[in-house]
FILUMFI-600432 format. One record per residue (C-alpha): residue in one letter; x, y, z. Coordinates in steps of 0.05 Angstrom, whole numbers, padded with zeros to 5 digits, always signed. Layout:
N
aXYZ...
END
This chain:
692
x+00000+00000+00000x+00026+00065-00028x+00033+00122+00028x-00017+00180+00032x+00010+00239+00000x-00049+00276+00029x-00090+00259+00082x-00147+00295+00064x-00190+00263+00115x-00160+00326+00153x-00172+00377+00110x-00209+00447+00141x-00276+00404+00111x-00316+00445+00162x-00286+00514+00151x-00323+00519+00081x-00297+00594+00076x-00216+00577+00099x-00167+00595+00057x-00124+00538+00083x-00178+00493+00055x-00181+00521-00014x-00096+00511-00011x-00110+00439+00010x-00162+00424-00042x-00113+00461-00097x-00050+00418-00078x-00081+00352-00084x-00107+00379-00154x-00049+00395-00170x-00015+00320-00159x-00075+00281-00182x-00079+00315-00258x-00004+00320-00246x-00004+00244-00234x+00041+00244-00179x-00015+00202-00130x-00040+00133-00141x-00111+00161-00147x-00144+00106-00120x-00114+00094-00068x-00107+00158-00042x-00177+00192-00054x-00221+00139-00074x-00260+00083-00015x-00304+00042-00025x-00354+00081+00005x-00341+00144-00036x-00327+00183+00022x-00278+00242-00012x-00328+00248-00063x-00388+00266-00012x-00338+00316+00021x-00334+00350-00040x-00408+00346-00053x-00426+00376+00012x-00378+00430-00002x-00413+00453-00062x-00471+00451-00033x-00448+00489+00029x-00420+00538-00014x-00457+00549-00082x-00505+00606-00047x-00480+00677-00047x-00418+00661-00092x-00409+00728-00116x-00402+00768-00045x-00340+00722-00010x-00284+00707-00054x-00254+00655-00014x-00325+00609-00011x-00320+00624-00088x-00251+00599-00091x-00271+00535-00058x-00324+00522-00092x-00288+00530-00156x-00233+00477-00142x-00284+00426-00116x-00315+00430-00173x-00256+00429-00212x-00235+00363-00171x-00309+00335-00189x-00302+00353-00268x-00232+00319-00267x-00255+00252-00234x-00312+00244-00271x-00267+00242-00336x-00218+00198-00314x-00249+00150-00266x-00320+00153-00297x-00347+00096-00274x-00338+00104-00203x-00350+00173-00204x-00411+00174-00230x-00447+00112-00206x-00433+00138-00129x-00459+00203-00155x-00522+00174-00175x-00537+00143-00108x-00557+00218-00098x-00599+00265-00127x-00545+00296-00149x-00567+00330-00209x-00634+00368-00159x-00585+00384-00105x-00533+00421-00135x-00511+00416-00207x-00580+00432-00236x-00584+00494-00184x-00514+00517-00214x-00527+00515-00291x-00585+00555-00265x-00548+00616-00243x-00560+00661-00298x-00508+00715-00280x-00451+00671-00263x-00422+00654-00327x-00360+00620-00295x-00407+00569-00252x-00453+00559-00308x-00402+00533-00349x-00361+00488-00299x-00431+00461-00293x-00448+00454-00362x-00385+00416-00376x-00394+00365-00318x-00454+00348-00349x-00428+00340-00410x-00380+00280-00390x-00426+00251-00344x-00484+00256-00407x-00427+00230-00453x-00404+00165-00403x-00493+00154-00395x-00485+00148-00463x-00427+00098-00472x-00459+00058-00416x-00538+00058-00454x-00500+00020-00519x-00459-00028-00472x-00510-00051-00431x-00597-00041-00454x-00619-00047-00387x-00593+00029-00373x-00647+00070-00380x-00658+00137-00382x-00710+00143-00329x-00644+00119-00284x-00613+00192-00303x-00665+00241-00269x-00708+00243-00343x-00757+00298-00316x-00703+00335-00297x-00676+00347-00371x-00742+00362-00394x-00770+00398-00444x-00765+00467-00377x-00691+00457-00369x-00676+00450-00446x-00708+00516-00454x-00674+00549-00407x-00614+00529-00442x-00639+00551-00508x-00655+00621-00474x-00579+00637-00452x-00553+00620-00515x-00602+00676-00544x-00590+00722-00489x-00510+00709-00485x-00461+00755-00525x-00422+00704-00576x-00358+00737-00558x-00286+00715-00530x-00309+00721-00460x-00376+00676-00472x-00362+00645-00529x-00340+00577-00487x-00393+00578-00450x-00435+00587-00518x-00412+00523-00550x-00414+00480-00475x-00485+00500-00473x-00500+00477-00541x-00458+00415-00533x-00504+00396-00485x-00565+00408-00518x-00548+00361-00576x-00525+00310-00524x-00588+00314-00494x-00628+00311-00558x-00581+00250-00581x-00594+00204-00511x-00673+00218-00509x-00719+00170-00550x-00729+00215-00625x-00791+00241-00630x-00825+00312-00605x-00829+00278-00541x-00750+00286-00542x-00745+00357-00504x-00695+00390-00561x-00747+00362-00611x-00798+00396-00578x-00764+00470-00564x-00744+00467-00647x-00818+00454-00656x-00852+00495-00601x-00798+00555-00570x-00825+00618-00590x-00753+00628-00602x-00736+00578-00654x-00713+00615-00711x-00650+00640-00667x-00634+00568-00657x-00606+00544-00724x-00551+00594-00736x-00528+00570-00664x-00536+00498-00682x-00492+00520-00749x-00444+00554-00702x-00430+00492-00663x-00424+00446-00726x-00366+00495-00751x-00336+00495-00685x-00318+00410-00696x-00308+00411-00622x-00303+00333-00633x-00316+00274-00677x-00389+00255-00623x-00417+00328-00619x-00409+00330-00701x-00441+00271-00711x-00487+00289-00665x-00498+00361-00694x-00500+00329-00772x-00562+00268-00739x-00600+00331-00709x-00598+00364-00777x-00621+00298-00815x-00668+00305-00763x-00702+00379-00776x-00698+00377-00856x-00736+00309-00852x-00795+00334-00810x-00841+00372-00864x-00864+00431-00810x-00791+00461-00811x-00761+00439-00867x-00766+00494-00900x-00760+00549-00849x-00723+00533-00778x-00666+00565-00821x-00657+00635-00850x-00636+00629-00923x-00562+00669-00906x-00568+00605-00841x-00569+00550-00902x-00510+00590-00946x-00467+00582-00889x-00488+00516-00871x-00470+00495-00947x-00406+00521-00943x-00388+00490-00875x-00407+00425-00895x-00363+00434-00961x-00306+00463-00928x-00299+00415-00872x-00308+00348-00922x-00238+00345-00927x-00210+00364-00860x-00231+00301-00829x-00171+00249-00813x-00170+00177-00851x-00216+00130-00813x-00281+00093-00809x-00313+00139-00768x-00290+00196-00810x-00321+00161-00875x-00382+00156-00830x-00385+00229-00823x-00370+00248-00900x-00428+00207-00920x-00471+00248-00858x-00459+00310-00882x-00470+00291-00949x-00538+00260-00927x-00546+00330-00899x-00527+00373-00968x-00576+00328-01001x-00631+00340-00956x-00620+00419-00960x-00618+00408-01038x-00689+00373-01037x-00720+00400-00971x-00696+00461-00951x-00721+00533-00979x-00660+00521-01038x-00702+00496-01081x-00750+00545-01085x-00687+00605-01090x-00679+00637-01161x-00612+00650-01154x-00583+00590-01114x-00526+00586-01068x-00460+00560-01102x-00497+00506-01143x-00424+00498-01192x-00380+00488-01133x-00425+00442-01106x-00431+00397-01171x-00354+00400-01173x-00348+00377-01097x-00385+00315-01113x-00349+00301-01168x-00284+00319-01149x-00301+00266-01093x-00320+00215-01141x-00263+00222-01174x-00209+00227-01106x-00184+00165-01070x-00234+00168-01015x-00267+00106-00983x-00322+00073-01031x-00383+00087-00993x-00358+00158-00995x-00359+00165-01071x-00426+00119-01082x-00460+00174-01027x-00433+00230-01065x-00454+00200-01131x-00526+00186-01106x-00527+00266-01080x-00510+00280-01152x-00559+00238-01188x-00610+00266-01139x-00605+00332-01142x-00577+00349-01208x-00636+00383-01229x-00636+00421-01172x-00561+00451-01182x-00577+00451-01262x-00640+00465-01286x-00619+00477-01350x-00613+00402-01356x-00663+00363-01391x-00689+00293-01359x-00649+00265-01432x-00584+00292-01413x-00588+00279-01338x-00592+00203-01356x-00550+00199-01409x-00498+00225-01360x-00512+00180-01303x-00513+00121-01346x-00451+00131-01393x-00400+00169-01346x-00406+00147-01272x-00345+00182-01252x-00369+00245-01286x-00301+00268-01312x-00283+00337-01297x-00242+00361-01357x-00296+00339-01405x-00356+00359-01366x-00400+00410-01399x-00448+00409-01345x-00390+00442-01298x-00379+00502-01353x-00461+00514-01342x-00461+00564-01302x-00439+00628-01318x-00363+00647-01282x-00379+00701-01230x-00308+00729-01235x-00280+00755-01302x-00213+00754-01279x-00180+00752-01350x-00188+00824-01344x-00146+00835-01289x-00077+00876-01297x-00035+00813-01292x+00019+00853-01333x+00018+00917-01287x+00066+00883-01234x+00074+00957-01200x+00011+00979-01191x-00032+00982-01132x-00097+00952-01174x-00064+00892-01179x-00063+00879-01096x-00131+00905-01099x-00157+00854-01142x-00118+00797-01124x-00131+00817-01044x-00209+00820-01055x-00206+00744-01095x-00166+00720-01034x-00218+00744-00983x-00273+00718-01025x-00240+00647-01037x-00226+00646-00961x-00298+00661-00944x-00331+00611-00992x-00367+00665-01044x-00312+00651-01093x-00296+00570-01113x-00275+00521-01172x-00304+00574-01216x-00232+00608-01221x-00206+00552-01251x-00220+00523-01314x-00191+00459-01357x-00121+00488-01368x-00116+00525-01308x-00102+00599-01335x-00113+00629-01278x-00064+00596-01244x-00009+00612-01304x-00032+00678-01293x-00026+00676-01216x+00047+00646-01224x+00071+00689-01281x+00061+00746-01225x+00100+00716-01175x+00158+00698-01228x+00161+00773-01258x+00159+00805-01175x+00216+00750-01161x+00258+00794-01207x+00248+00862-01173x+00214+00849-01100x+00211+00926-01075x+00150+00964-01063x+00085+00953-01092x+00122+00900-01138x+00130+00867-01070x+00065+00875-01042x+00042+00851-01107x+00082+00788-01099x+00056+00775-01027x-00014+00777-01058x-00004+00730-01112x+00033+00678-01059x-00031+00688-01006x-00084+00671-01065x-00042+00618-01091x-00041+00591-01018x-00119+00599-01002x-00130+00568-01078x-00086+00501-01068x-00115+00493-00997x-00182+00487-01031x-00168+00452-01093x-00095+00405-01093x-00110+00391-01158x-00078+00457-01173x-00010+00418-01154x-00010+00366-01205x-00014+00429-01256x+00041+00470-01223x+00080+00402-01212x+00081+00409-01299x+00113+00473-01289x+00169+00455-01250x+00153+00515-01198x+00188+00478-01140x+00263+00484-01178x+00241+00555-01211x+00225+00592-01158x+00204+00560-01092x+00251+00523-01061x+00311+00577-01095x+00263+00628-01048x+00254+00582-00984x+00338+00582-00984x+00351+00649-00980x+00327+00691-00922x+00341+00763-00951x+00254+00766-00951x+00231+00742-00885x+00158+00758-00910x+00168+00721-00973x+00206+00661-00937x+00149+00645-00896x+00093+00647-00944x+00141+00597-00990x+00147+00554-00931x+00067+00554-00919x+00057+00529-00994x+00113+00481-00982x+00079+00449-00927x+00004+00444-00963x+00044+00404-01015x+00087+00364-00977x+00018+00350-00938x-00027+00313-00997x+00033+00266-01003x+00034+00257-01081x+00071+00204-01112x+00144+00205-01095x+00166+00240-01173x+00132+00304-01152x+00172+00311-01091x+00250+00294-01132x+00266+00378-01138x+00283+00369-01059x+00353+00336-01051x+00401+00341-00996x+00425+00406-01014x+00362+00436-01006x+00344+00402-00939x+00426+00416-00915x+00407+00499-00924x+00345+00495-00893x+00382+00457-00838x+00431+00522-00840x+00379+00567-00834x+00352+00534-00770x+00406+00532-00741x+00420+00604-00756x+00359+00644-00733x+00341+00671-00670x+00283+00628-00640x+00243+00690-00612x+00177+00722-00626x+00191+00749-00696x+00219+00683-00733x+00177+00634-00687x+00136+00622-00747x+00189+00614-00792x+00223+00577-00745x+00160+00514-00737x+00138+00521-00811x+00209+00503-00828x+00208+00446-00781x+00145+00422-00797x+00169+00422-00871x+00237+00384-00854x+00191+00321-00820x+00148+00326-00884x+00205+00323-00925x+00219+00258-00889x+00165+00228-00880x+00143+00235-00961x+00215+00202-00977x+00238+00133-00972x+00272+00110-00905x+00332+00099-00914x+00404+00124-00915x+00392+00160-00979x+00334+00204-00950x+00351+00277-00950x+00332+00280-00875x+00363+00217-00844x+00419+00235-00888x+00431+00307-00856x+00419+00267-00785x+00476+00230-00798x+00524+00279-00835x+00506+00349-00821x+00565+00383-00783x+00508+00418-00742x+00469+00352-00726x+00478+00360-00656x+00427+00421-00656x+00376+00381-00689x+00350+00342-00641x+00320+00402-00586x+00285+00432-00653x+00246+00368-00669x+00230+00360-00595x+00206+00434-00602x+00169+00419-00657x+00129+00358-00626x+00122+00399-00567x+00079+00450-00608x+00031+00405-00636x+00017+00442-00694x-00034+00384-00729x-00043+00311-00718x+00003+00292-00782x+00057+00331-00767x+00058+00296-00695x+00063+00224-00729x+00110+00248-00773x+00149+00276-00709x+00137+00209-00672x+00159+00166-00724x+00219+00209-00751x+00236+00195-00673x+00222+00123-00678x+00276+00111-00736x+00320+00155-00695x+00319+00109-00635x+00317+00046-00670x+00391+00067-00706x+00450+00038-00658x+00498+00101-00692x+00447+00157-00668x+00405+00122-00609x+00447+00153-00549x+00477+00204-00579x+00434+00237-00622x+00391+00279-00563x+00432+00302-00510x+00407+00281-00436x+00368+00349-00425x+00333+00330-00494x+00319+00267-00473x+00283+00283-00402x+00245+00346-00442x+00224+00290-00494x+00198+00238-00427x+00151+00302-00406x+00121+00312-00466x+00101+00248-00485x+00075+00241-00413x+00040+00311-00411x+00010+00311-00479x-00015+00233-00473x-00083+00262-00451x-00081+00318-00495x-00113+00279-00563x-00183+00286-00563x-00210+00219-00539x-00224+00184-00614x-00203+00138-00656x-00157+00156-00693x-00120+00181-00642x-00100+00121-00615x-00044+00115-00663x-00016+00186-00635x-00023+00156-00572x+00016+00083-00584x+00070+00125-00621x+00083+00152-00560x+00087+00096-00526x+00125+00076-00571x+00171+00137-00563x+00175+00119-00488x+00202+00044-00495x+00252+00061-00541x+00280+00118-00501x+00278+00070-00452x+00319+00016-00477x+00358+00044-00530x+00377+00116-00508x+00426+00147-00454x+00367+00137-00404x+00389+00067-00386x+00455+00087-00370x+00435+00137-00310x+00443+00128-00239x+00374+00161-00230x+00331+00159-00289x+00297+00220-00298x+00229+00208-00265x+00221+00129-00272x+00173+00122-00215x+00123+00180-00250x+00138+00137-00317x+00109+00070-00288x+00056+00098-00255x+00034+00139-00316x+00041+00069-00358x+00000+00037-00304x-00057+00090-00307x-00057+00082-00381x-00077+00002-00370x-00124+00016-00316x-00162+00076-00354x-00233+00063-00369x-00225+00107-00426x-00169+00087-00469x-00179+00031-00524x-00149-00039-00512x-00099-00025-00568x-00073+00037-00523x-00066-00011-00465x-00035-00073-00498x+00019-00020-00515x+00031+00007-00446x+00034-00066-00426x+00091-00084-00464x+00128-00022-00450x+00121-00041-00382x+00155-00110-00403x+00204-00086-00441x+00222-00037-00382x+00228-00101-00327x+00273-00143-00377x+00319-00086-00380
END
């Protein structure tokens, strides 16, 4: 039996306003999401006992909040201590929880204190997670039922309450978490009731004399993608109101269903690789088809974007996405056609569904039916000194960025884009003034344009603009301004990983100055970004390259005379955690690094090394709690066993914090959370650690 840390049996429990009780309750915070207590032995009995002392706290404390600081103070961190258990230890938690009426006592009482934003939100998010584990527990095990979870109590009163502060509430950086908690929980509400207008959310959308103010919020959250549940979530309760014939039509305004369009187009591709991401494309195209056929769309003269929206679906028919994707986006098509084109006869229509499934883009004259919004051959592409030219090329960025321009811009042999790159090439020559504000324009529309479209790439790609012009411009570092916006477009390509041809223009030349240039800058506020887009362009480099000796980065590793500075910028880098593809790229770079005898100990040096054991520690619980991210997550377990067992850590007297190391590998197996994948993995760390 491990040895209290904190006996909190004798904490001030009684003295509900003591400071000394607020710094008790804050230092065994601190340890326990510090993980520097075995939690359950410490804090947990079987008779729950440390959780009803902080129940009766809140309770003893939630009333006149506002007028004593230090009851405030306590009641926060209680709280906090409640939030934190119930998403680690959710089971126990919450079933001892519900042998009270927990939910009519006190956390009901709190969401309901309309002026105290702070409470109302610790509030909402508690019952969020405990919603969220009801949830998980409902599709393990039919025999929980609702009625077990205080049903009246989330009732069709309480959900319009809800529905009221996120009216009333200012969508602004002091509210606006609060905002999206709130609405979090009213589509996790809406998702655990039975479906029907029994289901309180169904009923408020049907019956709130406030309904119309509801759908941009619902829109709001959807854009937020707080995670993969609430989207899902958010894209069912949509399938939900353009199905039901009474709102169809009008819950949303018609500027409401514009944005929603473009949301749901914009965010198709920003979903990982995964099952449950395919899942969500073929929601959300469920959901475009429905606002095609059901919504007030059909009835608009002058619809919203109906080109770009005929050249998403095809464009996905024609990508490498998962099968069900494509046959969803082809059904949209075939559905809805008419809709998006009415210039089509019913002749055509079939003709096209029956002798061109993939409905080719470059032969398509059904994409050149609608007239181009933009006439942008006009524009003074020759005029690289005049101010007209930003204008223009400014305004088509903004629009791109904000959805009202798309694929229109770009036609079969890409003109625009010759156009766009003939700019940069002529301000290259002469990069002062306007000529250089020009050439910052071009390179910010060319970015916003291959974000949106990476087809654009395999044109440039024909153009050789990598040896012409961008990697000649990423090497020298006369144009900060210039460098970085280089650097951005480097990474967007480096990020679709193409074939290995299209990448051959980088050799180990390239990669050895960029290395140089690293090495060279000062790491401070002003070359920061510089500083992580070039590092998160080095691991892409690697990772879109072959592994082995010959790769430009494992190359540089091994023979660059500044190697020994690499190592505390890659750490940097994973320490960032820019995107979840540049931390697998980190992790695995890492991985190869380890697992080579000439760089394993000698590569990091031992302050790396016990930098590198914190992060992987501290950011362990820092991937949302899906899927996919279970590979991030055995990476760095990964990470862990090789540093382990291969590095200068088993060579230390005192290994920098082994004891923290086993326990965290020991609350990874016991987590009720993590997958069994993520456990197996701790496991054998664990094994690997006692046979060395």
């Amino acid at each position: 039996m491990t040895q209290n840390l904190i006996d909190w049996k004798n904490f001030e429990w009684n003295r509900v306003n003591s400071e000394t009780l607020g710094i008790q309750l804050s230092e065994l915070y601190q340890k326990i999401s510090r993980k520097e207590m075995e939690k359950e032995i410490e804090i947990f009995d079987s008779n729950g006992e440390f959780l009803d002392r902080l129940v009766c706290l809140l309770i003893e404390t939630m009333e006149e909040l506002e007028e004593n600081e230090l009851k405030r103070n306590n009641f926060l961190i209680g709280f906090s201590l409640i939030i934190f258990l119930m998403e680690n230890y959710s089971q126990f938690t919450f079933n001892h929880l519900e042998n009270g009426d927990w939910l009519g006592d006190w956390l009901l009482p709190c969401i309901k204190k309309r002026n105290d934003v702070e409470v109302i939100l610790y509030s909402t998010t508690l019952l969020n997670i405990s919603l969220n584990y009801y949830s998980t527990c409902s599709l393990s095990s039919p025999s929980s039922t609702l009625s077990s979870f205080h049903r009246e109590s989330l009732g069709n009163e309480f959900v319009d309450y809800l529905f009221q502060i996120t009216i009333e509430i200012e969508y602004d950086d002091d509210q606006k978490q609060l905002f999206l908690s709130i609405l979090q929980l009213i589509v996790t509400i809406w998702d655990i009731f039975p479906k029907g207008e029994d289901n309180p959310v169904t009923w408020n959308i049907l019956h709130h004399e406030s309904k119309v103010e509801f759908g941009q919020n619902f829109i709001a959250l959807l854009n937020r993608r707080l995670n993969l549940i609430t989207t899902r979530r958010t894209l069912d309760l949509f399938v939900e109101i353009f199905n039901d014939d009474r709102i169809a039509d009008n819950f949303f305004y018609w500027n409401d269903i514009k944005i929603l369009i473009d949301v749901l187009v914009r965010d198709f591709d920003n979903y990982d690789e995964g099952e449950e991401n395919d899942t969500l494309r073929c929601m959300s195209l469920q959901v475009i088809q429905l606002i095609l056929e059901r919504s007030e769309y059909r009835k608009q003269e002058v619809k919203h974007r109906p080109q770009d929206i005929m050249k998403f679906l095809i464009g996905i028919q024609r990508g490498e996405l998962n099968l069900l994707v494509k046959q969803k986006a082809q059904q949209v098509l075939e559905a809805c056609i008419s809709i998006l084109d009415e210039t089509l006869n019913n002749s055509t229509k079939e003709e096209r569904k029956c002798s061109n499934p993939s409905f080719d883009l470059q032969n398509s004259e059904l994409i050149g039916s609608t007239k181009n919004f933009l006439d942008w051959k006009s524009f003074p592409w020759k005029s690289t000194e005049s101010e007209e030219l930003q204008a223009v090329l400014n305004n088509v960025c903004k629009d791109m960025n904000s959805g009202e321009i798309g694929s229109e811009i770009l036609d079969s042999s890409m003109q625009f884009i010759d156009h766009l790159v003939g700019v940069v090439l002529e301000c290259l020559n002469s990069r002062e003034g306007q000529i250089h504000d020009n050439l910052i324009a071009a390179m910010s529309l060319l970015i916003s344009i291959t974000n949106r479209f990476p087809q654009v790439f395999e044109h440039l790609k024909d153009s050789e603009w990598m040896e012409d012009w961008l990697l000649s411009s990423i090497q020298q570092k006369e144009d900060d301004e210039l460098h970085f916006y280089c650097l951005i477009l480097l990474n967007s390509y480096l990020s679709k990983q193409f074939p290995l041809q299209y990448y051959s223009s980088i050799s180990s030349s390239v990669v050895s100055k960029m290395l140089d240039l690293m090495v060279e800058i000062e790491y401070d506020d002003y070359y920061r970004q510089i500083f992580f887009e070039t590092m998160k362009a080095l691991i892409g480099i690697w990772d879109v390259f072959p592994k082995s000796s010959e790769n430009p980065i494992t190359w540089s590793i091994h023979y660059h005379p500044s190697k020994v500075e690499f190592g505390q910028n890659f750490i940097s880098l994973l320490n960032r955690g820019l995107d979840p593809l540049t931390t697998k790229r980190t992790l695995n770079l890492f991985c190869e690094i380890f697992n080579d005898d000439s760089t394993a100990d000698n590569f990091f040096y031992w302050n790396d090394i016990k930098v590198l054991i914190d992060i992987l520690m501290r950011d362990f619980d820092n991937f949302d709690k899906e899927l996919e991210n279970d590979t991030l997550r055995c990476l760095c377990l990964e990470v862990m066993s090789l540093v382990v067992i291969k590095s200068q850590f088993r060579k230390q007297e005192v290994p920098h914090r082994g004891e923290d190391m086993i326990n965290f590998l020991f609350s990874v197996i016991q987590s009720e959370i993590l997958s069994s994948q993520v456990k197996k993995k701790a496991q054998e760390v664990i094994d690997l650690w006692q046979n060395y």
